[in-house]
C-alpha positions in Angstrom: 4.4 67.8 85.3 7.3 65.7 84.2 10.3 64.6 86.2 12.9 67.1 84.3 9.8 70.3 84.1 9.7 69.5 88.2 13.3 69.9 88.9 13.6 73.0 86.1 11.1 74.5 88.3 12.5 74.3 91.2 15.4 75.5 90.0 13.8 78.3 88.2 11.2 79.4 91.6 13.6 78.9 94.1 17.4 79.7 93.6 17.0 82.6 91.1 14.1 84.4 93.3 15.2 83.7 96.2 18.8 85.2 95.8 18.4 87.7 98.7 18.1 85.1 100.8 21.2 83.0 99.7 23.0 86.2 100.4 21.9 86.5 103.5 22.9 82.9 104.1 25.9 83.9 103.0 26.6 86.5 105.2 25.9 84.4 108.7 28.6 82.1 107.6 31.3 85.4 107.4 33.8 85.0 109.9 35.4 87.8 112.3 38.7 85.9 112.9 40.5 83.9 110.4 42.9 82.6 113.5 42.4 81.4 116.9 44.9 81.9 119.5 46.0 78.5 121.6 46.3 78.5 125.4 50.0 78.1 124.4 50.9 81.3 123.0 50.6 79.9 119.3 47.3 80.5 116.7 45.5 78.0 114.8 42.9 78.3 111.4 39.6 78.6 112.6 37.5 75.0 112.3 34.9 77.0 111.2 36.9 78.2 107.9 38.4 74.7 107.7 34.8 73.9 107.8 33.8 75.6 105.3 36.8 74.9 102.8 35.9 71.5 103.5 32.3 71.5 102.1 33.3 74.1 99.5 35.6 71.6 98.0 33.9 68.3 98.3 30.9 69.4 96.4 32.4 71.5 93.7 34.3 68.2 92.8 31.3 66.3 93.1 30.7 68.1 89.8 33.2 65.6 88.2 31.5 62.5 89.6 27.9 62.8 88.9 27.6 61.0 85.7 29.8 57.8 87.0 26.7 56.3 88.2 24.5 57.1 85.2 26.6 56.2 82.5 24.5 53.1 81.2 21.6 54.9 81.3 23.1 57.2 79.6 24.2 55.2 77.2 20.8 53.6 76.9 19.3 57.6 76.4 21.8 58.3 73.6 22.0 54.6 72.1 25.8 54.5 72.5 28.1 51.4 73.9 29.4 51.3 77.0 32.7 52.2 75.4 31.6 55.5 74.2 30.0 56.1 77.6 33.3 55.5 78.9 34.5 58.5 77.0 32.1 60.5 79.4 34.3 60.2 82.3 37.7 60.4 80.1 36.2 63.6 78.8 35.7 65.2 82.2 39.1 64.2 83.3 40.8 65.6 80.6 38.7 69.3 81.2 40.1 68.8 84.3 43.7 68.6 83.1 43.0 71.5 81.0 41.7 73.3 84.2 44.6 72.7 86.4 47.2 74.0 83.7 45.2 77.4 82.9 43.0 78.1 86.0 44.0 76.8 89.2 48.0 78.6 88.6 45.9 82.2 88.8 45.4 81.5 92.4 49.0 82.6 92.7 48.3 85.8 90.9 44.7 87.0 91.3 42.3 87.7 94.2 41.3 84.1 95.3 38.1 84.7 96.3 36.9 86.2 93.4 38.2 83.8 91.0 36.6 80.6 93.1 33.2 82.7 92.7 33.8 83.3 89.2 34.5 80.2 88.2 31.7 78.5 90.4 29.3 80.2 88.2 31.0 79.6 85.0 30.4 75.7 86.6 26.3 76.6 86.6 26.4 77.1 83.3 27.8 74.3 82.2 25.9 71.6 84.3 22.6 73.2 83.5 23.8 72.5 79.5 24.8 69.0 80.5 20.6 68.5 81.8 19.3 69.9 78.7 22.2 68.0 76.3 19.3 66.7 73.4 22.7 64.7 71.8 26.0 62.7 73.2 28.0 65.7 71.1 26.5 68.1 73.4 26.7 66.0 76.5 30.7 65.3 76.0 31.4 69.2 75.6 29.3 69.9 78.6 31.3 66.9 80.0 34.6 69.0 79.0 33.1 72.2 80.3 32.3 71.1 83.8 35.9 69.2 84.1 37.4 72.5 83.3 35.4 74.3 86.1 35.8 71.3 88.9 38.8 72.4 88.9 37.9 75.2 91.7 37.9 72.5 94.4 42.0 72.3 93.8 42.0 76.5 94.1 40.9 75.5 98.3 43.4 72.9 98.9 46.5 75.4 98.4 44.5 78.2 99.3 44.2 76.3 103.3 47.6 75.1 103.1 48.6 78.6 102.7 46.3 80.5 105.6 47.3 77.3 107.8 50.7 77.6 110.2 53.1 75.8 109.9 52.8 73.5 112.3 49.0 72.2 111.6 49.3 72.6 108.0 49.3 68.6 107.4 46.5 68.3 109.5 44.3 70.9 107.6 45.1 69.8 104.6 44.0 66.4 105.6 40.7 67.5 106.9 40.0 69.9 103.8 41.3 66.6 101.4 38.6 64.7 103.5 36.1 67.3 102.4 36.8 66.7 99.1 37.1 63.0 98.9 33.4 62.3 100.2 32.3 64.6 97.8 34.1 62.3 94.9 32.3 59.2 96.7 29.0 60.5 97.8 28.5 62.4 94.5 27.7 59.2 92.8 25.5 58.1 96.2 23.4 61.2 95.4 23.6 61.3 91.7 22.2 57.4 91.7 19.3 58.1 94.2 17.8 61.5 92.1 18.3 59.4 89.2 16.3 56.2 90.1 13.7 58.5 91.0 13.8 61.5 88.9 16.2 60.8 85.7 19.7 61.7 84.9 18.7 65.1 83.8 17.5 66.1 87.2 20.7 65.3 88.4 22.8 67.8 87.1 20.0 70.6 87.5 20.3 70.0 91.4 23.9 70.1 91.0 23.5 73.5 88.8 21.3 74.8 91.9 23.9 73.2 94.6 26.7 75.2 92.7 25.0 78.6 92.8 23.8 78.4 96.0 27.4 78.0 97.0 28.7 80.5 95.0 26.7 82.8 97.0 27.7 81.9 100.3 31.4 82.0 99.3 31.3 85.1 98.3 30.9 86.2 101.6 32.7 83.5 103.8 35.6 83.4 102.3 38.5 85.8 103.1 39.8 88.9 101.0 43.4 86.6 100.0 45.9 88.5 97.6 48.9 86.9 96.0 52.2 88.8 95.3 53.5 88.4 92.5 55.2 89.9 89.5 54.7 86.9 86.9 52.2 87.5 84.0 50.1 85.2 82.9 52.5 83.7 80.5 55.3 83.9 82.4 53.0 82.0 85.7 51.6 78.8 83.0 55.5 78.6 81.9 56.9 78.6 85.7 54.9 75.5 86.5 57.0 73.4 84.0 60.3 75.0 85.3 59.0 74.5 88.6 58.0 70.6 87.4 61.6 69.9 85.9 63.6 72.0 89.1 62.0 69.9 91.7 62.4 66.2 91.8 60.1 65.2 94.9 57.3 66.9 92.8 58.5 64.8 90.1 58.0 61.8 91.9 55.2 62.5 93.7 53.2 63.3 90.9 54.5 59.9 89.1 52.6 58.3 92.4 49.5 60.2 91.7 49.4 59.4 88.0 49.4 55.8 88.7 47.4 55.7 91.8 44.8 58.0 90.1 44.8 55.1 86.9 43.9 52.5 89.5 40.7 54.5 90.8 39.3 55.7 87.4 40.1 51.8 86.6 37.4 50.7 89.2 35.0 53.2 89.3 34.8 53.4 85.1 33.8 50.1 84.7 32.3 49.5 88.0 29.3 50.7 86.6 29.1 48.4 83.6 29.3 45.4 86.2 26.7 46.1 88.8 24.1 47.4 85.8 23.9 43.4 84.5 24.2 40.1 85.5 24.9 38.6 88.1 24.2 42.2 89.7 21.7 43.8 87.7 21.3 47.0 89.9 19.4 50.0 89.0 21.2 53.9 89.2 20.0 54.2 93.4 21.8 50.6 94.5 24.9 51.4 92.3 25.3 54.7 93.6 25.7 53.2 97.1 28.8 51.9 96.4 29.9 55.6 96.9 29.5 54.6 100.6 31.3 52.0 100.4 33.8 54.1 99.2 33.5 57.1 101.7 35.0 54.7 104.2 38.7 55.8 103.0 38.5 59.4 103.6 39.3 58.6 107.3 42.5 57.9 105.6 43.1 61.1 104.7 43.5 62.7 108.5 45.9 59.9 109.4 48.5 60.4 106.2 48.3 64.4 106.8 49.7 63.5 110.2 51.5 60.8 109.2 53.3 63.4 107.2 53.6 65.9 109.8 55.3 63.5 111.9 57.8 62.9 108.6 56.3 59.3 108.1 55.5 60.1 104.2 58.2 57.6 103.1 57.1 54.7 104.7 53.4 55.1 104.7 53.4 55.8 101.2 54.5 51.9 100.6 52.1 50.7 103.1 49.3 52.3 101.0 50.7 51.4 97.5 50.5 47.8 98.7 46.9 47.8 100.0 45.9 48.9 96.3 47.6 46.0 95.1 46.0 43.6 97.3 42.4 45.6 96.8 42.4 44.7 92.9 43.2 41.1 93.8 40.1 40.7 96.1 37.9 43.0 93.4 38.3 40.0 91.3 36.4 38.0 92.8 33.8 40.1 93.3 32.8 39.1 89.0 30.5 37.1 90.9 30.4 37.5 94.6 29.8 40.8 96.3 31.6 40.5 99.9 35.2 40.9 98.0 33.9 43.3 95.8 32.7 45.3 98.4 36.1 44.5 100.6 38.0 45.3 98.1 36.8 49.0 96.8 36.9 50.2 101.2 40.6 48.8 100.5 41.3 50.6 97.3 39.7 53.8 98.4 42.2 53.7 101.7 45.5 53.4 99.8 44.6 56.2 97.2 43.5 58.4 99.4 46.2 58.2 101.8 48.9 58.4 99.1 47.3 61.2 97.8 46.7 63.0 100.8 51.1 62.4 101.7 52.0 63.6 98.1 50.1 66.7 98.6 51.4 67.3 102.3 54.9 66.7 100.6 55.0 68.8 98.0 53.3 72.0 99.7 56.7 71.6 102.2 58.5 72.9 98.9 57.5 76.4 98.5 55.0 78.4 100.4 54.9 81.1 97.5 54.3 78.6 94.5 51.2 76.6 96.4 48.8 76.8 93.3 51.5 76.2 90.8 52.9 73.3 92.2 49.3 72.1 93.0 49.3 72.2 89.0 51.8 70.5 88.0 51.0 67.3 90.6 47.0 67.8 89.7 47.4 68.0 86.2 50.1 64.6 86.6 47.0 63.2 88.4 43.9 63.6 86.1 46.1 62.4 83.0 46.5 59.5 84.8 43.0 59.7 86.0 41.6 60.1 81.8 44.1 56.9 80.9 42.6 55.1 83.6 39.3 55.6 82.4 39.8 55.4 78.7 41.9 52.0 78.8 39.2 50.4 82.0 36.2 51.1 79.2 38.2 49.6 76.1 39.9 46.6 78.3 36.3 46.2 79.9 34.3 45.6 76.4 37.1 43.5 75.5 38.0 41.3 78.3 35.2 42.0 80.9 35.7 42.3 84.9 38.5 40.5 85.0 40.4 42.2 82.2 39.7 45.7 84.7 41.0 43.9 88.1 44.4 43.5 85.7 44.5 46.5 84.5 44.4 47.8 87.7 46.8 45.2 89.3 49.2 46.2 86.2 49.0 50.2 87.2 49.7 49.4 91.2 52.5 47.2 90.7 54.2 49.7 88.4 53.5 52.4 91.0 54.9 50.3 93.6 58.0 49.2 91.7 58.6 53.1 91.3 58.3 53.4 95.4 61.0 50.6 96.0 63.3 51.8 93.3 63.1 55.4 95.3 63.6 53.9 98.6 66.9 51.9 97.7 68.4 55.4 96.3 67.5 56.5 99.3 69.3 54.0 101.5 72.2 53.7 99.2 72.5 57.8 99.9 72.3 57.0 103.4 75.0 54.5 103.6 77.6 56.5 101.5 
């Protein structure tokens, strides 16, 4: 039996058969309390649910970052350049885009738990499509199609900022942003292990199975949440561009995620393209470990939601705009030596994550009602910076090689830098008058 029939199998004998007993899974994981009360009179989200939004989001983004790993062999499967394979990632970004405008704004008008569950599956679908893909057309609309339902994983980050009180709702946010962050770095860890042993196909068939397994068990962990509103559909995709023009922190913040966002799709685009040839030369398992390298920076992401709770944003926010400077600087290097390179991506990983994590804490302080929308309108700011990222890192990276990338990226910190110094001397000058 060959590596795909094996995994098809599986897939086929186990999660479809045994979907009684997913349910039942499902069920021990309901909880009786949403809060718990503190020995000081005030209540708390329970760690179990935090728990649970946690995983929830990390691997339905993980969906996104599967095929970062495999895109030369990939490319090698279709007989495409590395610049076509680049279009891959750019692809999935932009579904993602699309997703944030036209999905995640419903989690202000519809019955969140049943739109996650819906859309999980919708995500089955389109990963199983991506493992049988018999041409690149194929693969890059299945590419688009599992963008456009990643997009869940931004449904659970406003959905726990909402259920959280007010005074841990930095800190939840964190830990649920955590959750998602190590499932963007250890997706490609897992992706590039399968893959070494089993092909890139069985990849997204274990995904397809991942995905439906936790479609299941959300369906009954999750907690009955309705929104009130009286918007319509039309009236809720055309409040998130008033809401985008009435509110300047979101503004800004979302300029910071546009640019921060460039910088990572910069490194992990053509990351790939490096470590698969000289001096490297590393197979889909060993490249996929630099996912762990990576995982190092979601203990960022605890730190800037308190760091924002404690109304540090400002200042931290600089701190971790400079360390992505410095990262792409030390990355350069790492053309032929390995220590900076490896330096250099814990470093980059830090800074974005920790800026995201305080734009995110920042905006959710502007309206408690608006959550999902204004998690659009920075999202959507953030995976179009993410796509140009990845678009110009292949182009610049078949033009100029690694260290055409390490400027690129230099080029996108430094602009997002001189956009946090220009803020903070309006802000003193407001001070002093």
């Amino acid at each position: 039996m060959t590596s795909l029939k094996r995994i098809h199998f599986i897939f086929l004998k186990f999660a479809f058969p045994n979907i009684n007993i997913i349910i039942t899974l499902g069920r021990k994981y309901k909880l009786d309390k949403i809060y718990i009360n503190n020995v000081d009179g005030t209540k708390r989200l329970n760690p179990r649910l935090v728990f649970i939004l946690a995983v929830a989001s990390g691997l339905s983004v993980s969906n996104l970052y599967w095929a970062q790993p495999l895109l030369d062999s990939i490319a090698h499967t279709f007989e495409i350049t590395s610049t076509s394979a680049g279009l891959i990632v750019t692809l999935t970004q932009l579904g993602y885009a699309a997703g944030l405008v036209l999905l995640v704004p419903l989690g202000d008008m519809l019955e969140r738990r049943q739109l996650i569950v819906s859309v999980l599956l919708i995500s089955v679908i389109s990963l199983i499509l991506a493992a049988i893909s018999s041409s690149i057309l194929i693969f890059f609309f299945a590419s688009l199609a599992i963008g456009f339902t990643s997009v869940v994983a931004q449904i659970f980050v406003p959905f726990s900022a909402t259920l959280a009180e007010d005074h841990e709702r930095g800190k939840v946010v964190g830990q649920v942003m955590s959750g998602l962050l190590l499932g963007i770095l250890l997706a490609r860890t897992l992706s590039g292990f399968i893959s070494a042993y089993e092909g890139w196909r069985a990849v997204f068939w274990v995904a397809s199975a991942m995905v439906l397994i936790l479609s299941i068990i959300l369906s009954k962990a999750l907690p009955v949440f309705n929104t009130e509103t009286n918007l319509t559909y039309g009236s809720l995709l055309k409040s998130v561009w008033k809401l985008f023009m009435a509110e300047k922190l979101l503004r800004r913040r979302s300029l910071y995620g546009a640019l921060i966002f460039a910088n990572f799709s910069v490194l992990w685009t053509s990351l790939t393209f490096l470590l698969a040839h000289q001096p490297y030369n590393y197979n889909d398992a060993v490249i996929g470990l630099f996912g762990l390298v990576g995982a190092s920076g979601a203990t960022s992401a605890t730190v800037a939601g308190r760091l924002a709770d404690k109304g540090h944003a400002n200042s931290a926010t600089g701190i971790f705009l400079i360390s992505i400077f410095i990262s792409f600087i030390l990355m350069a290097f790492g053309e032929t030596l390995l220590i900076p390179l490896i330096v250099g991506i814990v470093i980059l990983d830090l800074g974005v994550q920790g800026t995201h994590i305080l734009n995110q804490s920042e905006i959710y302080k502007l309206s408690g009602e608006a959550r999902s929308r204004l998690t659009t309108a920075y999202m959507t700011s953030f995976f179009i910076g993410g796509a140009i990222g990845s678009l110009t890192s292949a182009a610049i990276y078949g033009m100029e090689g690694w260290m055409g990338v390490c400027a690129l990226g230099g080029l996108y910190s430094l602009g997002a830098i001189a956009v946090w110094v220009f803020d903070a001397s309006r802000s003193r000058n407001k001070k002093h008058k």
